[in-house]
C-alpha positions in Angstrom: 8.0 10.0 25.1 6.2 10.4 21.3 6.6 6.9 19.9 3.3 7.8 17.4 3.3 11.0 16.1 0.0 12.4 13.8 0.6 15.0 10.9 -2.4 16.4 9.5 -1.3 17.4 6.2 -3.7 19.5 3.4 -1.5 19.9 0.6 -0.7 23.5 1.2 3.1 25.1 2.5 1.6 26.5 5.9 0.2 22.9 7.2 3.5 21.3 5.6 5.9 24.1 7.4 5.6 21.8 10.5 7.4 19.2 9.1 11.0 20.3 9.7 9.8 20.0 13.4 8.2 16.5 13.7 11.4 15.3 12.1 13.7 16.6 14.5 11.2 15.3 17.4 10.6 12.1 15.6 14.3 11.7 15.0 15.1 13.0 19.1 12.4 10.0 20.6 12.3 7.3 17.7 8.9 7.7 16.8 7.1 6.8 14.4 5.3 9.6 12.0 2.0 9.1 10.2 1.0 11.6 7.6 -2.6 12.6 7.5 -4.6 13.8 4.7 -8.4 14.4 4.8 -10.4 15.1 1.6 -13.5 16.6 1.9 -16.4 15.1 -0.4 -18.0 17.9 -2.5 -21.6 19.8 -0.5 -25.2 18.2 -1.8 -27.8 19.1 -0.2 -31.0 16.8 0.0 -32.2 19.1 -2.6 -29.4 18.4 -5.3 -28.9 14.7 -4.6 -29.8 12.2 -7.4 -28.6 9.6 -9.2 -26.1 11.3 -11.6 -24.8 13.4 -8.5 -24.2 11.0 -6.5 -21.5 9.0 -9.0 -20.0 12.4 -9.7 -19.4 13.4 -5.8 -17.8 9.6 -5.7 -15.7 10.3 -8.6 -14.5 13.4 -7.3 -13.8 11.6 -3.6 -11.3 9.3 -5.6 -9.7 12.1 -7.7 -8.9 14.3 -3.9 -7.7 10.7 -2.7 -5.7 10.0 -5.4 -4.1 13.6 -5.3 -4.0 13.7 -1.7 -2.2 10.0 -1.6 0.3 11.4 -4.7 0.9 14.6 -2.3 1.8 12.3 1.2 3.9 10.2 -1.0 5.8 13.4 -2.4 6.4 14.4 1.0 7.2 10.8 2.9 10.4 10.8 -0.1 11.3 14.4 1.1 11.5 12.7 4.8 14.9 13.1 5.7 15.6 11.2 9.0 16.9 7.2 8.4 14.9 4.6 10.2 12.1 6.8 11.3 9.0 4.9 9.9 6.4 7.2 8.1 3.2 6.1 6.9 0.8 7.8 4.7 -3.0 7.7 5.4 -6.0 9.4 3.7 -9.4 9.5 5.1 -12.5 11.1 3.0 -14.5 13.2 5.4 -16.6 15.9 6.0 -15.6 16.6 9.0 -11.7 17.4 9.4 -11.3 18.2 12.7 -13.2 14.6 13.9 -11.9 12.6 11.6 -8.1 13.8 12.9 -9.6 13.1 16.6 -11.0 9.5 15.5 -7.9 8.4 13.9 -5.5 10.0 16.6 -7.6 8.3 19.6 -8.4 5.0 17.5 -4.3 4.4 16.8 -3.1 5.7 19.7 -1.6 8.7 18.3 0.8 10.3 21.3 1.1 13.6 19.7 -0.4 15.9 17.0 2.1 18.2 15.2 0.4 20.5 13.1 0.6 24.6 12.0 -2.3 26.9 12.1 -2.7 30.4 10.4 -2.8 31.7 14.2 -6.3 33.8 13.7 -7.9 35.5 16.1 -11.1 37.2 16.6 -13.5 37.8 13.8 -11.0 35.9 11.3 -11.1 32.8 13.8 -15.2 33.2 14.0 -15.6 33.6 10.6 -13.1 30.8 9.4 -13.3 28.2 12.2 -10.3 26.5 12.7 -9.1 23.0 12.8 -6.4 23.5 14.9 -8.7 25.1 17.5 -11.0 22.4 17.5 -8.4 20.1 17.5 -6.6 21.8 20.7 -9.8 21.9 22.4 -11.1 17.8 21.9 -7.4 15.8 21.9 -6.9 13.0 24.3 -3.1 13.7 23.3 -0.8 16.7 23.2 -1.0 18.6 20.8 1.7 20.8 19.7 0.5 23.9 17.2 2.9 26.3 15.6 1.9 29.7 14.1 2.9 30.0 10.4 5.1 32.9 9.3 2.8 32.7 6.3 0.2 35.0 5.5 -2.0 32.1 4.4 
């Protein structure tokens, strides 16, 4: 039923406490599982960008990538199920929520396992939330479960 199966992952415990689940799913229908990690570049404005700036946002890209890539790799050798393939991917955006939808619809992605903090209200408006938006714009199921966490 899931032969691809998407896991946005941001380094922290509350997007990784979804994990447990996607292996038991991924282990149930074979699928295969591909870890997701997007850095965000540092803000500039049109008013701070020069030269100088410039290099230092790109060095700062590879130093998320690099930390981001170290992070998926951590957790693809905590993976427990055998024979479940698991790829890593990092993608440097601005946009988190898109960049989950381009990749999920460009790979055909059959599922989108991730956790949310579960806000609602003013901490939703205030916040935003990638799951939400994510919810709202998939092509694909997505499957969302509310963290125990407080954040």
């Amino acid at each position: 039923m899931f032969e691809k199966i998407l896991v946005p992952l941001d380094g922290s415990e509350l997007a990784a406490s979804i994990l447990p689940l996607v292996e038991e799913l991924a282990w149930m229908h074979k699928s295969s599982v591909v870890m997701l990690a997007v850095v965000r570049p540092p803000h500039t404005t049109e008013y701070t960008r020069s030269e100088d700036l410039m290099a230092l946002n790109q060095q700062s890209v590879e130093v998320l990538r690099r930390d981001a890539e170290a992070y998926l790799s951590a957790r693809k050798g905590e993976w427990r199920p055998e024979g479940i393939p698991v790829k890593t991917k990092v993608i440097a955006s601005s946009s988190v929520a898109s960049t989950i939808l381009d990749y999920a619809e460009a790979n055909g992605i059959d599922l989108i396992a991730m956790s949310t903090h579960g806000r609602s209200g003013l901490g939703r408006w205030v916040y935003g939330s990638v799951a939400d938006k994510v919810l709202q714009h998939a092509i694909c199921p997505v499957l969302l479960i509310r963290s125990r966490q407080d954040g």
